[in-house]
Structure formats: structure tokens, C-alpha cells
PDB file of N, CA, C, O and CB in Angstrom:
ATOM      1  N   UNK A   1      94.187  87.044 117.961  1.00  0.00           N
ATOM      2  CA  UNK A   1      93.742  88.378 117.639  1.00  0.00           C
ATOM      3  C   UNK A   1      94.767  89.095 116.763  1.00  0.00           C
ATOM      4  O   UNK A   1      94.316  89.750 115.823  1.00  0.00           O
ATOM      5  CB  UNK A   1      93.482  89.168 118.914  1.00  0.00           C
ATOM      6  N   UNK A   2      95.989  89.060 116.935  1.00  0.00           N
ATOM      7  CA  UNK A   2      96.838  89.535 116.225  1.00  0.00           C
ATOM      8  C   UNK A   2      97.060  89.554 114.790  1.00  0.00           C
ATOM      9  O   UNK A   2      97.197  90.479 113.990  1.00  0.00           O
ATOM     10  CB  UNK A   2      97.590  89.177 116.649  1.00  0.00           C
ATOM     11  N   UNK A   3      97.059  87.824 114.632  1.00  0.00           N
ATOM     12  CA  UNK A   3      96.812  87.189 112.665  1.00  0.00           C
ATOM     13  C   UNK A   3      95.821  88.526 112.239  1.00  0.00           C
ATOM     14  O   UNK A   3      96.025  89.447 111.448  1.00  0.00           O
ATOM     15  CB  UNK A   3      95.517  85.030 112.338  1.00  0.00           C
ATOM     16  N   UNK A   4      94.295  88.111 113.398  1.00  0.00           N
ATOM     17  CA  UNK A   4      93.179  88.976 112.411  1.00  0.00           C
ATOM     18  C   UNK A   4      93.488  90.172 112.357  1.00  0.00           C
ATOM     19  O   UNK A   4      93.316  90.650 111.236  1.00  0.00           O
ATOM     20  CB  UNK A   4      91.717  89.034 112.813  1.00  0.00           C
ATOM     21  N   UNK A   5      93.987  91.058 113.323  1.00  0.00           N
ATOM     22  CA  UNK A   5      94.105  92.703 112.998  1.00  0.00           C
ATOM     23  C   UNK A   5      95.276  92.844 111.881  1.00  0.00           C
ATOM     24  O   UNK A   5      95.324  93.948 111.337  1.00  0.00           O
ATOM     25  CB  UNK A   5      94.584  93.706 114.530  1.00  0.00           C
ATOM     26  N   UNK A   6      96.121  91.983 111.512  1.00  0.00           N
ATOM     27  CA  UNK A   6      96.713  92.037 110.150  1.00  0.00           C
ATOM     28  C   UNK A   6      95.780  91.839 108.737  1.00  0.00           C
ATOM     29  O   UNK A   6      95.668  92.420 107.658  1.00  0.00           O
ATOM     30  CB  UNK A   6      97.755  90.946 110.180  1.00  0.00           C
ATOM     31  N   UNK A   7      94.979  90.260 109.647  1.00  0.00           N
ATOM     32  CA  UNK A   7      94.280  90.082 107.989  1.00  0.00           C
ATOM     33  C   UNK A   7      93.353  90.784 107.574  1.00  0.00           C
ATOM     34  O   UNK A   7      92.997  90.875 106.399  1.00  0.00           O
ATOM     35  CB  UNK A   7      93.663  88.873 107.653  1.00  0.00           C
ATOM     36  N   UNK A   8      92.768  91.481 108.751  1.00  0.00           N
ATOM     37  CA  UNK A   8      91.480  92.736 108.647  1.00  0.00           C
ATOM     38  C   UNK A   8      91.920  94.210 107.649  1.00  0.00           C
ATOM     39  O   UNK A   8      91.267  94.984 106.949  1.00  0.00           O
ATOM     40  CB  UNK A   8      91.152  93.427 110.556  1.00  0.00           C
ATOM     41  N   UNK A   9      93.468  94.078 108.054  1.00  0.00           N
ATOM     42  CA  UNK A   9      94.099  95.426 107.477  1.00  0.00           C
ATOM     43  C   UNK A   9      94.130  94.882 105.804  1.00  0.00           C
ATOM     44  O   UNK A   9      93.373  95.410 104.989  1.00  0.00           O
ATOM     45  CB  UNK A   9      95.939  95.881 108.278  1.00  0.00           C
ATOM     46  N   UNK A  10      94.867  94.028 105.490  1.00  0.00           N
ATOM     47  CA  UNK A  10      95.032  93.718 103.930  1.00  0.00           C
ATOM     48  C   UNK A  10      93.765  93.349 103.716  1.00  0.00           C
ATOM     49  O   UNK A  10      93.302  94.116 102.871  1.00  0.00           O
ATOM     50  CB  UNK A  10      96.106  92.568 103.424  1.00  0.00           C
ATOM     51  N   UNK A  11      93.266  92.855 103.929  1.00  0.00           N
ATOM     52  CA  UNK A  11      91.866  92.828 103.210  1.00  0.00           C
ATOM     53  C   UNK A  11      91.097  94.370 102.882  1.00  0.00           C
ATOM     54  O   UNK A  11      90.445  94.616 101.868  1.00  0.00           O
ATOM     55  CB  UNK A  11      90.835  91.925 104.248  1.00  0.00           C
ATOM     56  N   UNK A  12      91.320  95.166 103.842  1.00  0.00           N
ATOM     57  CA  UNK A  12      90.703  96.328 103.815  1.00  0.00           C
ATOM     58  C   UNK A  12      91.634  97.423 102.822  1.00  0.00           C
ATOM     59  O   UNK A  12      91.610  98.650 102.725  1.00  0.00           O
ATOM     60  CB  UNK A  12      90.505  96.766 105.360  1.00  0.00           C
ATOM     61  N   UNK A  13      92.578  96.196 102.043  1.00  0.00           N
ATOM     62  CA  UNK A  13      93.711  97.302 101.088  1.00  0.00           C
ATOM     63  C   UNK A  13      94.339  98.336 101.566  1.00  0.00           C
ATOM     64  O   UNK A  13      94.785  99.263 100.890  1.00  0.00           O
ATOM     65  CB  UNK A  13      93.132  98.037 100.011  1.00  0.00           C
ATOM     66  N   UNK A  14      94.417  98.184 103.103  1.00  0.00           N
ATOM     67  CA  UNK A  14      95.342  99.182 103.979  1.00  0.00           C
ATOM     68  C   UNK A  14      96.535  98.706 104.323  1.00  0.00           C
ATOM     69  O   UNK A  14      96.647  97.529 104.666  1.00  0.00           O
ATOM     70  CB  UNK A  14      94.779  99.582 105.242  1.00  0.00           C
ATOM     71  N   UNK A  15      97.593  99.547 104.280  1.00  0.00           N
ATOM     72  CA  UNK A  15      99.154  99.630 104.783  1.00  0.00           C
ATOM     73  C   UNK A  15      98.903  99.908 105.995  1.00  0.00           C
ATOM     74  O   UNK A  15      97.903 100.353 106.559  1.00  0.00           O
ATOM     75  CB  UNK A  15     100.198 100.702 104.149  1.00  0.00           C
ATOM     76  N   UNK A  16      99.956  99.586 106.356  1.00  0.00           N
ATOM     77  CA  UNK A  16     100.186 100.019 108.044  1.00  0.00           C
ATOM     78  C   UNK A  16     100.196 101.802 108.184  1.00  0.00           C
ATOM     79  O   UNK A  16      99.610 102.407 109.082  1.00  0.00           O
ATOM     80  CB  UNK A  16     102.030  99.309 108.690  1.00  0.00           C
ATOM     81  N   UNK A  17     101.006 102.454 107.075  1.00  0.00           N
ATOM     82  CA  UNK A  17     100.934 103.572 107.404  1.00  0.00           C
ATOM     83  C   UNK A  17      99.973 104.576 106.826  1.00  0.00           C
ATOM     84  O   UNK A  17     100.078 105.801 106.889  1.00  0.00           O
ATOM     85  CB  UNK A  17     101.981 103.873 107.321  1.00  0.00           C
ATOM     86  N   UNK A  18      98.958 103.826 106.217  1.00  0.00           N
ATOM     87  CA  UNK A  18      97.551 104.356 106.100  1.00  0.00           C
ATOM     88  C   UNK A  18      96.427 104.521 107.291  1.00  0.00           C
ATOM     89  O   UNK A  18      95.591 105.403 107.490  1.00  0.00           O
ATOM     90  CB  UNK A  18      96.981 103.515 105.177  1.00  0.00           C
ATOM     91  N   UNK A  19      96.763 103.255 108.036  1.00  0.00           N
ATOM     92  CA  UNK A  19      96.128 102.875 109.193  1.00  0.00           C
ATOM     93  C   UNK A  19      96.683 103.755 110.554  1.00  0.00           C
ATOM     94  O   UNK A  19      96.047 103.937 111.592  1.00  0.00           O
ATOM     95  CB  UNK A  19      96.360 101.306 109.317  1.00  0.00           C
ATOM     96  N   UNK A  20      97.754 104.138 110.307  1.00  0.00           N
ATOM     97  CA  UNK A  20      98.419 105.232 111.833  1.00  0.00           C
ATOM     98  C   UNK A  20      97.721 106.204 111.372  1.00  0.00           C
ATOM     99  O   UNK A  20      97.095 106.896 112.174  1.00  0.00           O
ATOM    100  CB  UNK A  20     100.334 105.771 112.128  1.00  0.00           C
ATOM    101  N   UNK A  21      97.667 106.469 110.047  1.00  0.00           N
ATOM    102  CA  UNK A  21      97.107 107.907 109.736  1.00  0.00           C
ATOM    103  C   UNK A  21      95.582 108.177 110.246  1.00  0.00           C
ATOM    104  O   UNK A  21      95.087 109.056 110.952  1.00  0.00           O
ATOM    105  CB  UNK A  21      97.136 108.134 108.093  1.00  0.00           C
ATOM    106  N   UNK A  22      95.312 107.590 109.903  1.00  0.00           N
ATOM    107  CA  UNK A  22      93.750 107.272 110.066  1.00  0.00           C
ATOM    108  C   UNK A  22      93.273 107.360 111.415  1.00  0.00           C
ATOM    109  O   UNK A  22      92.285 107.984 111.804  1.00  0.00           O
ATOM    110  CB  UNK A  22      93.379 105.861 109.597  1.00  0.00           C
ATOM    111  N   UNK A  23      94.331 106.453 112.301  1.00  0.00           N
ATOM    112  CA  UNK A  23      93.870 106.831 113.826  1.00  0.00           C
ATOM    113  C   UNK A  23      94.835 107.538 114.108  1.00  0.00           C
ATOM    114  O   UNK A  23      95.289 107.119 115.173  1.00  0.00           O
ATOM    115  CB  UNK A  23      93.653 105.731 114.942  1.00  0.00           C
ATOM    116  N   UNK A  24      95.536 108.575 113.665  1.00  0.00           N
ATOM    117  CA  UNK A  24      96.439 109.526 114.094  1.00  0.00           C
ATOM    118  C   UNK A  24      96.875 108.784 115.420  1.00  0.00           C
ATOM    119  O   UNK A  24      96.447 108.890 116.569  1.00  0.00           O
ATOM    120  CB  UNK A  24      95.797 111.056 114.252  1.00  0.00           C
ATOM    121  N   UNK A  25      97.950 107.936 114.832  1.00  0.00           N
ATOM    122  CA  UNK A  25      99.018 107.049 115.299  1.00  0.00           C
ATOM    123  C   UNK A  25      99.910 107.221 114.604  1.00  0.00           C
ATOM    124  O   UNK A  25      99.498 107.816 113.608  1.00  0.00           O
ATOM    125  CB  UNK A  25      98.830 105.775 115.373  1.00  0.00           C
ATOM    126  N   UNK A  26     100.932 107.038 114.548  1.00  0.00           N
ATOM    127  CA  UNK A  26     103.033 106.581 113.861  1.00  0.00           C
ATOM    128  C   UNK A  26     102.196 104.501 114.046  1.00  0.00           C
ATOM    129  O   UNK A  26     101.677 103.636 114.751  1.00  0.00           O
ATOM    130  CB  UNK A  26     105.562 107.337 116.140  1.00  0.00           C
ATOM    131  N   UNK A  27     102.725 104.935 112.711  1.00  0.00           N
ATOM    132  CA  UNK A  27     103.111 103.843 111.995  1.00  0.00           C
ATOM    133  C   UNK A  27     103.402 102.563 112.408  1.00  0.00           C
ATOM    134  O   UNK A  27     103.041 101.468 111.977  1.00  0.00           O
ATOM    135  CB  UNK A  27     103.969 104.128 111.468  1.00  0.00           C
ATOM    136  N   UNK A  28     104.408 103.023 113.689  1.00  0.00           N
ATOM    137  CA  UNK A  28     105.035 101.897 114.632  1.00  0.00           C
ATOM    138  C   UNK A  28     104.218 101.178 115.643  1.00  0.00           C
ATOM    139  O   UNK A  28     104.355 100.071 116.164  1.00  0.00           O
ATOM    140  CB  UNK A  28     106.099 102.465 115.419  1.00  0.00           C
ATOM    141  N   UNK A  29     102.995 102.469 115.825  1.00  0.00           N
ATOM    142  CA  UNK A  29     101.788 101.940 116.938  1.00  0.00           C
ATOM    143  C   UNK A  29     101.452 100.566 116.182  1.00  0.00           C
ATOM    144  O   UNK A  29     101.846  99.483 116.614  1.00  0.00           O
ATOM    145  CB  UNK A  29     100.160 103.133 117.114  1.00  0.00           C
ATOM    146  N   UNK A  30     100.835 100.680 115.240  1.00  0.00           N
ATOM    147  CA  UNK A  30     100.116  99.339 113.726  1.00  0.00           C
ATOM    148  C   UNK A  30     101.189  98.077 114.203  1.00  0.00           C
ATOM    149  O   UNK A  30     100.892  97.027 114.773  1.00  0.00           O
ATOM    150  CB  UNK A  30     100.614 100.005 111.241  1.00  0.00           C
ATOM    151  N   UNK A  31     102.646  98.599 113.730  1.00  0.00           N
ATOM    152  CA  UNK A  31     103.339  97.313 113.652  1.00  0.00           C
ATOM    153  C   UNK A  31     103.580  96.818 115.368  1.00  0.00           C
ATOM    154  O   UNK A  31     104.515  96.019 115.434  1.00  0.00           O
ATOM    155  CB  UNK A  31     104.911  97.555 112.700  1.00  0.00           C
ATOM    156  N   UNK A  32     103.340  96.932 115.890  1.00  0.00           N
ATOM    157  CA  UNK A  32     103.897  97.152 117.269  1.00  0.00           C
ATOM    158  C   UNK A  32     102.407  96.160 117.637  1.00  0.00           C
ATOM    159  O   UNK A  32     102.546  94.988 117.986  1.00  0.00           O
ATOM    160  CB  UNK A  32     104.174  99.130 117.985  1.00  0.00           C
ATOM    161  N   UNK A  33     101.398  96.620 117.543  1.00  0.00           N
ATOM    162  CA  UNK A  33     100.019  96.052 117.975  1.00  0.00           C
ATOM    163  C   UNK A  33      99.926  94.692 116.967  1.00  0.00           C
ATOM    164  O   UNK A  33      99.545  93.669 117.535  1.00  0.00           O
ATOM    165  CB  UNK A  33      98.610  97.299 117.702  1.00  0.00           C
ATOM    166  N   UNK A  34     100.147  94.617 115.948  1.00  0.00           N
ATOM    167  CA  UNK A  34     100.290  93.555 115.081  1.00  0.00           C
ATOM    168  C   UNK A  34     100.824  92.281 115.207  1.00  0.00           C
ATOM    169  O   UNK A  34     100.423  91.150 114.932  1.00  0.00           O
ATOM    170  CB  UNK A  34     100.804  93.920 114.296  1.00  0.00           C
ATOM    171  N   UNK A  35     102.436  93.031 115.985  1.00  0.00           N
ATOM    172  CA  UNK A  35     103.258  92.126 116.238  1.00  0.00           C
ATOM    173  C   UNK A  35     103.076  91.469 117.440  1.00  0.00           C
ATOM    174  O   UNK A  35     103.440  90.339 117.764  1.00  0.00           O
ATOM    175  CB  UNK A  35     104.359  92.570 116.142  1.00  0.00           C
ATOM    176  N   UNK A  36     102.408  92.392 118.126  1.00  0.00           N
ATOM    177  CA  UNK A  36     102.371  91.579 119.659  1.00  0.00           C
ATOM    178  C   UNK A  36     103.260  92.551 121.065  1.00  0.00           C
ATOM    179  O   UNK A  36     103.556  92.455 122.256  1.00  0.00           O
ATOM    180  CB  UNK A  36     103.402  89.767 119.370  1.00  0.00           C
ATOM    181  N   UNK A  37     103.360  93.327 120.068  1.00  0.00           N
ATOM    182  CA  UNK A  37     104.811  94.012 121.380  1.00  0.00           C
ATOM    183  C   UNK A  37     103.695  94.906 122.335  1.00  0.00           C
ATOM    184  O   UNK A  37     103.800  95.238 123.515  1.00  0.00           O
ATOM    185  CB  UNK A  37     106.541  95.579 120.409  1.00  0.00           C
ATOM    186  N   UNK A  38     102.898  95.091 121.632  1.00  0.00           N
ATOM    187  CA  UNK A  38     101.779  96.213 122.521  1.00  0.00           C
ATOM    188  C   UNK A  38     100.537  96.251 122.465  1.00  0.00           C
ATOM    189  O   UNK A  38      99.914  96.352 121.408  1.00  0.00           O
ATOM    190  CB  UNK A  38     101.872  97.510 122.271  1.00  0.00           C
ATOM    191  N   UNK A  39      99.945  96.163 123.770  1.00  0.00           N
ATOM    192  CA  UNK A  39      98.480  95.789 123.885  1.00  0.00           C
ATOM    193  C   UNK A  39      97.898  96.379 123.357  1.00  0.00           C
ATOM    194  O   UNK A  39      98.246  97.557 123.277  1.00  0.00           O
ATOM    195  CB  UNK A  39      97.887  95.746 124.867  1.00  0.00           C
ATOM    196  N   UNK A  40      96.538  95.907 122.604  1.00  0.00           N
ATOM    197  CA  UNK A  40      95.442  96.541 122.548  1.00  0.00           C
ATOM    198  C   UNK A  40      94.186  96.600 123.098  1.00  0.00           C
ATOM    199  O   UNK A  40      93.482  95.593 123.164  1.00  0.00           O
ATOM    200  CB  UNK A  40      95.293  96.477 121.792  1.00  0.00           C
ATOM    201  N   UNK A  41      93.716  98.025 123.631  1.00  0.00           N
ATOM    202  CA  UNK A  41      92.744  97.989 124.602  1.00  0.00           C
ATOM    203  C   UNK A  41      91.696  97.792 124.088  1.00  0.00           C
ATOM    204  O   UNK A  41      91.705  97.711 122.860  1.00  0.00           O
ATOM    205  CB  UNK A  41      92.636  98.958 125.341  1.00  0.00           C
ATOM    206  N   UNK A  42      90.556  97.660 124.721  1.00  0.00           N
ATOM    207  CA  UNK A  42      89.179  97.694 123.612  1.00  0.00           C
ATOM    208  C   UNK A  42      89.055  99.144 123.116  1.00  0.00           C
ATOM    209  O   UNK A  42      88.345  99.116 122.111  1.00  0.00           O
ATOM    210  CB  UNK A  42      87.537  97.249 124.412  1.00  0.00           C
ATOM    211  N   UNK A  43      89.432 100.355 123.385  1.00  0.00           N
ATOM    212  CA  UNK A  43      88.677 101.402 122.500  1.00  0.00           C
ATOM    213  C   UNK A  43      89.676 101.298 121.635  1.00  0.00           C
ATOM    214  O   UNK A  43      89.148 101.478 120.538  1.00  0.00           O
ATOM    215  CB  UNK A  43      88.290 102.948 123.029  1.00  0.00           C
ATOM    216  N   UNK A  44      90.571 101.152 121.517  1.00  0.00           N
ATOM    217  CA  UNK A  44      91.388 100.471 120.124  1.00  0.00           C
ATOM    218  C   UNK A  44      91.330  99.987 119.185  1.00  0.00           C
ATOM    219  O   UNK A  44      91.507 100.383 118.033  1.00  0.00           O
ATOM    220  CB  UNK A  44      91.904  99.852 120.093  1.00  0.00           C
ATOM    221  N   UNK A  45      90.919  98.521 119.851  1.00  0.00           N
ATOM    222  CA  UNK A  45      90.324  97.664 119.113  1.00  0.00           C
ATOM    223  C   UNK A  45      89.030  98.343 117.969  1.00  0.00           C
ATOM    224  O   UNK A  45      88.979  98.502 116.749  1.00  0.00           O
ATOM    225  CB  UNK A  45      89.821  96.651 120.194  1.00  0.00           C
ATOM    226  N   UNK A  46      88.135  98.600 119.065  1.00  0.00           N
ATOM    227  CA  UNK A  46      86.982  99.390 118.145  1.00  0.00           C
ATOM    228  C   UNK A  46      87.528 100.440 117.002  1.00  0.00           C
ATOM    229  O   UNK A  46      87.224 100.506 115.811  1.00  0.00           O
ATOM    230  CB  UNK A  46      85.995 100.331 119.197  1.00  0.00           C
ATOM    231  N   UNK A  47      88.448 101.247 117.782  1.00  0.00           N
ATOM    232  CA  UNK A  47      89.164 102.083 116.587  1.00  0.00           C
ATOM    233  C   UNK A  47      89.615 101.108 115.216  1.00  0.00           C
ATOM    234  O   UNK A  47      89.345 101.460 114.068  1.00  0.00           O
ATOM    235  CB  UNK A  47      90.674 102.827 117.277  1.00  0.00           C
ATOM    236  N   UNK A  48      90.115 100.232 115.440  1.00  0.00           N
ATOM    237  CA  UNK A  48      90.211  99.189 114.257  1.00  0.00           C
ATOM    238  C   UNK A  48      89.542  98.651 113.539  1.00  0.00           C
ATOM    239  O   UNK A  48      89.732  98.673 112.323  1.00  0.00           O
ATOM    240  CB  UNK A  48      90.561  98.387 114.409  1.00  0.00           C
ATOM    241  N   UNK A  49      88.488  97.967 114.166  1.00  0.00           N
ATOM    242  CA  UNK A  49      86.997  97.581 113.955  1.00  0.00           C
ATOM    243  C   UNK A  49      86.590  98.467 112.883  1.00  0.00           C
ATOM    244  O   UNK A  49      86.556  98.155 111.693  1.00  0.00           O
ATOM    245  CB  UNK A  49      86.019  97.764 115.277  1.00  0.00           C
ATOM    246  N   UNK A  50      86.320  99.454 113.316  1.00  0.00           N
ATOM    247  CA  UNK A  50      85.267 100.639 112.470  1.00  0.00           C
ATOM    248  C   UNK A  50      85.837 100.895 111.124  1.00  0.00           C
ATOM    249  O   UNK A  50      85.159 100.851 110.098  1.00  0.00           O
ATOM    250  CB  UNK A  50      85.164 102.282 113.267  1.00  0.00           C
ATOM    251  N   UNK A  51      87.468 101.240 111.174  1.00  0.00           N
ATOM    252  CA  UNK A  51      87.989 101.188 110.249  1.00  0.00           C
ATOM    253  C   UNK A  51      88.306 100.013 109.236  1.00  0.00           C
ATOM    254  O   UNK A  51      88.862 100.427 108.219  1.00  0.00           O
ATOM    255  CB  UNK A  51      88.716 101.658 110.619  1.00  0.00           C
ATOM    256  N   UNK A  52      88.093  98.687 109.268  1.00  0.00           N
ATOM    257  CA  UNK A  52      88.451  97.841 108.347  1.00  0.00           C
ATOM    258  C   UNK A  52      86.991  97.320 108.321  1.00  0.00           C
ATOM    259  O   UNK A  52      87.012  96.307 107.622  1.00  0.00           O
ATOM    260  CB  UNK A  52      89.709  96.853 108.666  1.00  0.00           C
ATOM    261  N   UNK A  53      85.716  97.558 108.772  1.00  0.00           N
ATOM    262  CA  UNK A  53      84.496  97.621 108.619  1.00  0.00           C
ATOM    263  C   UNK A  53      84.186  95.997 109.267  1.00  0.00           C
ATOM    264  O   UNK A  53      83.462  95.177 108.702  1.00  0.00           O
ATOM    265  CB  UNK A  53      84.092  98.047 107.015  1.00  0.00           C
ATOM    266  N   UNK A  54      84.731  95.821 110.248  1.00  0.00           N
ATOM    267  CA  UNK A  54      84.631  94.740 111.101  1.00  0.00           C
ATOM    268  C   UNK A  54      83.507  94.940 112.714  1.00  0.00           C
ATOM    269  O   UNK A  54      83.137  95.901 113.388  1.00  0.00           O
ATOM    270  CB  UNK A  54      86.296  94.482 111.433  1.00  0.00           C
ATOM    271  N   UNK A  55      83.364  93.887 112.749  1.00  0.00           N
ATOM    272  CA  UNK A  55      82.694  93.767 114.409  1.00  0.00           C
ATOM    273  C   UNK A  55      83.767  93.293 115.337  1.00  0.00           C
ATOM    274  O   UNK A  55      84.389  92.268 115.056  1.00  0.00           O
ATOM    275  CB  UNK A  55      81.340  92.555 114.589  1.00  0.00           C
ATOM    276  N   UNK A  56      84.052  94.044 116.541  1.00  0.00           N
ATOM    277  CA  UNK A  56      84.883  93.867 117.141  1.00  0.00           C
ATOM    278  C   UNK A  56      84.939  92.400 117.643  1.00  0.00           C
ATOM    279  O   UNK A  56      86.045  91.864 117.715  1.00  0.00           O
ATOM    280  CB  UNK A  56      84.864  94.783 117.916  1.00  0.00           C
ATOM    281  N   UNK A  57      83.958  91.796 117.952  1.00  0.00           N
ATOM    282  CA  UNK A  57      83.795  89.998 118.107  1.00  0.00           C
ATOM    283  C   UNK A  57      85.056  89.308 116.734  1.00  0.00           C
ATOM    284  O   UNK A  57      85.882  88.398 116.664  1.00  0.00           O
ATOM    285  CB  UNK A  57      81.519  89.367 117.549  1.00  0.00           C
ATOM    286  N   UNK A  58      84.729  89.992 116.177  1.00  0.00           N
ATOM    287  CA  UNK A  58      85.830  89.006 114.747  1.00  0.00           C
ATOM    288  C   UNK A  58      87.012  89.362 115.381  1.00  0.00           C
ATOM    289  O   UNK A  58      88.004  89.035 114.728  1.00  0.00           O
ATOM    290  CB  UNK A  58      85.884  89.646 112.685  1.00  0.00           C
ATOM    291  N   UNK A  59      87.220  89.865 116.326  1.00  0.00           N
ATOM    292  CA  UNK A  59      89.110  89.817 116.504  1.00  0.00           C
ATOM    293  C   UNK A  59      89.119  89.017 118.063  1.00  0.00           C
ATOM    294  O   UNK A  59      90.164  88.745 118.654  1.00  0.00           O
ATOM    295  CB  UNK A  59      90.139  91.938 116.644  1.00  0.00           C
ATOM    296  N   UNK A  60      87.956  88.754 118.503  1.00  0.00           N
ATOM    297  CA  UNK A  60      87.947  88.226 119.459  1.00  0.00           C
ATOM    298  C   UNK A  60      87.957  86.545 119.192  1.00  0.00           C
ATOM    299  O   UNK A  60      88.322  85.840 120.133  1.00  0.00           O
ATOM    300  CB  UNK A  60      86.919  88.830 120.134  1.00  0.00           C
ATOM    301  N   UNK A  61      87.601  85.974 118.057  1.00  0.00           N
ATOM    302  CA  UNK A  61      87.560  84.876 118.009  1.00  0.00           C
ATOM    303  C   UNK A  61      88.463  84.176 117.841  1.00  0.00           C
ATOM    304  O   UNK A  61      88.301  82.957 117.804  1.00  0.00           O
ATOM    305  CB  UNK A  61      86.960  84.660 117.477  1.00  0.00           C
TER     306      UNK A  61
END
């Protein structure tokens, strides 16, 4: 899940600190969830989803 919520972001021509903005997060939330240091819950996830115009199943696979 992690690879994809990176590859979901560059594909979607988003920075990390486009993406905190967006879900009114710091920056560090993105790299932090990316990296692995911090879970992501499902309404999260969906928060991600919606934004890189994904179905939350694609980060599940």
C-alpha cells in the first residue's frame, strides 16, 4: 500500500506538500504515511483516494 500511495501521488503531479495542503495536514503527515512510520486509517485512505482520483481497492491490492 505504501509504493501505491506514492505512485498515486506522482502520477496525480502532486508533491507531498500539495497533498498536506489539500487535506489540511503538514507535510510530514504525507511523508510519514508514505514511508511507513504512520498508519493509515480507512477515512484517510479515502481522503487520498478522492484526491489522486483513485478507488480505494487500488491501494489495497
Amino acid at each position: 500500500m505504501l509504493q501505491r500511495l506514492k505512485e498515486a501521488r506522482r502520477r496525480a503531479g502532486l508533491t507531498q506538500v500539495e497533498v498536506a495542503a489539500a487535506l489540511r495536514k503538514p507535510q510530514s503527515f504525507v511523508s510519514k504515511c508514505e514511508s511507513g512510520e504512520r498508519r493509515v486509517d480507512v477515512i484517510e485512505l479515502d481522503d487520498f483516494a478522492k484526491l489522486y482520483g483513485k478507488a480505494v481497492q487500488f491501494f489495497l491490492e
